[in-house]
N, C-alpha and C positions, 0 to 999 in steps of 0.2 A: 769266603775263605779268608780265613785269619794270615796277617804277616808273621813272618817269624817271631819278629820285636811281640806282636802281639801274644802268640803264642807261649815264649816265654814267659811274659808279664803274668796271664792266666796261670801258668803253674807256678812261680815263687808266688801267689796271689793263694791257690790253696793251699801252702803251707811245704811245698814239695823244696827238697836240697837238689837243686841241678848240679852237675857236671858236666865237664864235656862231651864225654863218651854220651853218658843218658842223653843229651841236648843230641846228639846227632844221628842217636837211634832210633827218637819218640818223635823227634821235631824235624831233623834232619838238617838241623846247621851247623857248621865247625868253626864259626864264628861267635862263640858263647859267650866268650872276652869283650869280643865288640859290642854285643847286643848291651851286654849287662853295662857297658860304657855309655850308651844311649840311652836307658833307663835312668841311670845314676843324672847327668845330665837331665832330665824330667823331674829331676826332682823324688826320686825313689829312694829309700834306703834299705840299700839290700851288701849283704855284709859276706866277706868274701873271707873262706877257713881255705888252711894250706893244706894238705892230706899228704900222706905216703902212703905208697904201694909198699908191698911185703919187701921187692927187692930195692927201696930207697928211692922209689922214682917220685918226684911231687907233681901234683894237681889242683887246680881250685875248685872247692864245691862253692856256690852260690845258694844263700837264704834268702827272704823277705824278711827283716826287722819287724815284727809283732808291732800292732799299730799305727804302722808306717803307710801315707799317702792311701 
């Protein structure tokens, strides 16, 4: 069984944009922030977009940098 860290790794690894929500639906952590802080920390580059919701609320989605690690 994969750790979460791992789990996330694998999907910015195919190419997927996480969120929070998505990360606590597929993976089930609410610690997406964190995770992606201990990757980064690894040596990862993974690049962080700011999103709005329709009624102004913001979000971070998470990429993997093309290339990276």
């Amino acid at each position: 069984m994969q750790t979460q860290v791992q789990q996330v790794l694998t999907e910015l690894k195919r190419g997927r944009i996480l969120t929070p929500v998505l990360a606590y639906h597929q993976i089930g952590t609410m610690r997406l922030a964190a995770i992606i802080h201990v990757l980064r920390n690894r040596g990862y580059n993974i690049l962080t977009e700011i999103k709005e919701t329709k009624d102004g609320k913001q979000y971070a989605a998470y990429k993997m940098v093309k290339g990276a690690k």
